[in-house]
C-alpha positions, 0 to 999 in steps of 0.5 A: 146814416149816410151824409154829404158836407161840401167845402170850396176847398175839397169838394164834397164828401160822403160818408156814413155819420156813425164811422165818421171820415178817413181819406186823402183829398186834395184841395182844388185851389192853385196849390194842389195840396194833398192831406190826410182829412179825418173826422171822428165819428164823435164828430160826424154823428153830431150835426151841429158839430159837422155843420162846423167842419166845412167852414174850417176846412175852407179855412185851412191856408188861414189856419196853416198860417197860425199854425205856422205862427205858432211853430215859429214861437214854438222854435224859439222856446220850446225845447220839444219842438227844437228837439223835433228837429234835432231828431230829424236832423240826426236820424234821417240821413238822406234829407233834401240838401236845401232842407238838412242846410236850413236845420242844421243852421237852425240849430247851431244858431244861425238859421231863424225859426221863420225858415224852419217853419215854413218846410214843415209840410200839412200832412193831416187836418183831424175834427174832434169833440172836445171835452167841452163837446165843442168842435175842435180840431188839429193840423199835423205837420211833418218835415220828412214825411217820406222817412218819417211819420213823426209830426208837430201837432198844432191844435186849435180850439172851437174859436179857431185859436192855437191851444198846444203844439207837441211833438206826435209819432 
C-alpha cells in the first residue's frame, strides 16, 4: 500500500508500506544536511509506529545533540569507541589536516572528548521495531566517510533516550 509521511525537516515521502523506505534526503532548513533516512518495512507497515517516524525526523538537530552528548561520555570511557578513532587515525592517511590534528591530539591525551565529537558527521538516521514492538531508531555517525564507511552507532529507544553507542561497519 502506498503512503505519504511529511516532516518540516525533509518534506514528504512516499513510498509503499510493505518495502518500507531507503534514500538520501536533504534536510530544508539552514544546514542543508544531507543523510541516508531508512524505515523498515517493520516500521512502515505498522501505522502506529510510522505516525511516530515524522516527529523524530523533525527532531533530528535535538537528537544529534544527545547523541553527541553521548559520544563525548563515550570518548571519555569506552575503549570501543576511543578504538574507533585510533583506527581512522592509523589507517586512513589522507584525513583533512584540522581533523587528523584534533584526533591525533585526542589521543595522546591532550585533545578533549567535546572537539572529537563534534567532527563525527550524521551519516544515516534508521526507524526499527524493537522487541518491545515500540518505534525505536539510531543516528550513525561517521569521521571519514569518504575513506570510511566504518561508524558510531547511537541508539535510542521509543522515549528518544540514548540505549547504546558501538562501533558498526
Amino acid at each position: 500500500m502506498e503512503t505519504a509521511i511529511t516532516s518540516a525537516l525533509v518534506g514528504t515521502l512516499e513510498f509503499d508500506t510493505a518495502k518500507g523506505f531507503g534514500a538520501h534526503v536533504t534536510t530544508n532548513d539552514a544546514a542543508r544536511r544531507s543523510l541516508w533516512l531508512n524505515i523498515f518495512d517493520e516500521v512502515s507497515s505498522e501505522p502506529g509506529l510510522l505516525a511516530g517516524v515524522a516527529p523524530v525526523i523533525d527532531d533530528l538537530h535535538g537528537l544529534t545533540d544527545a547523541a553527541r552528548s553521548a559520544l563525548r561520555e563515550s570518548l571519555a570511557q569506552d575503549e570501543e569507541v576511543v578504538e574507533f578513532v585510533r583506527f581512522h587515525v592509523e589507517e586512513i592517511e589522507n584525513l583533512e589536516e584540522d581533523l587528523g590534528a584534533k584526533l591525533n591530539a585526542f589521543l595522546s591525551g591532550d585533545g578533549r572528548p567535546d572537539l572529537v565529537a563534534n567532527v563525527f558527521q550524521v551519516d544515516s538516521l534508521v526507524f526499527r521495531k524493537d522487541a518491545d514492538g515500540a518505534l525505536a531508531f539510531w543516528l550513525d555517525f561517521a569521521l571519514a566517510p569518504e575513506f570510511s564507511d566504518e561508524v558510531l552507532c547511537v541508539e535510542f529507544d521509543h522515549s528518544r533516550t540514548v540505549t547504546r553507542v558501538s562501533w558498526e561497519s
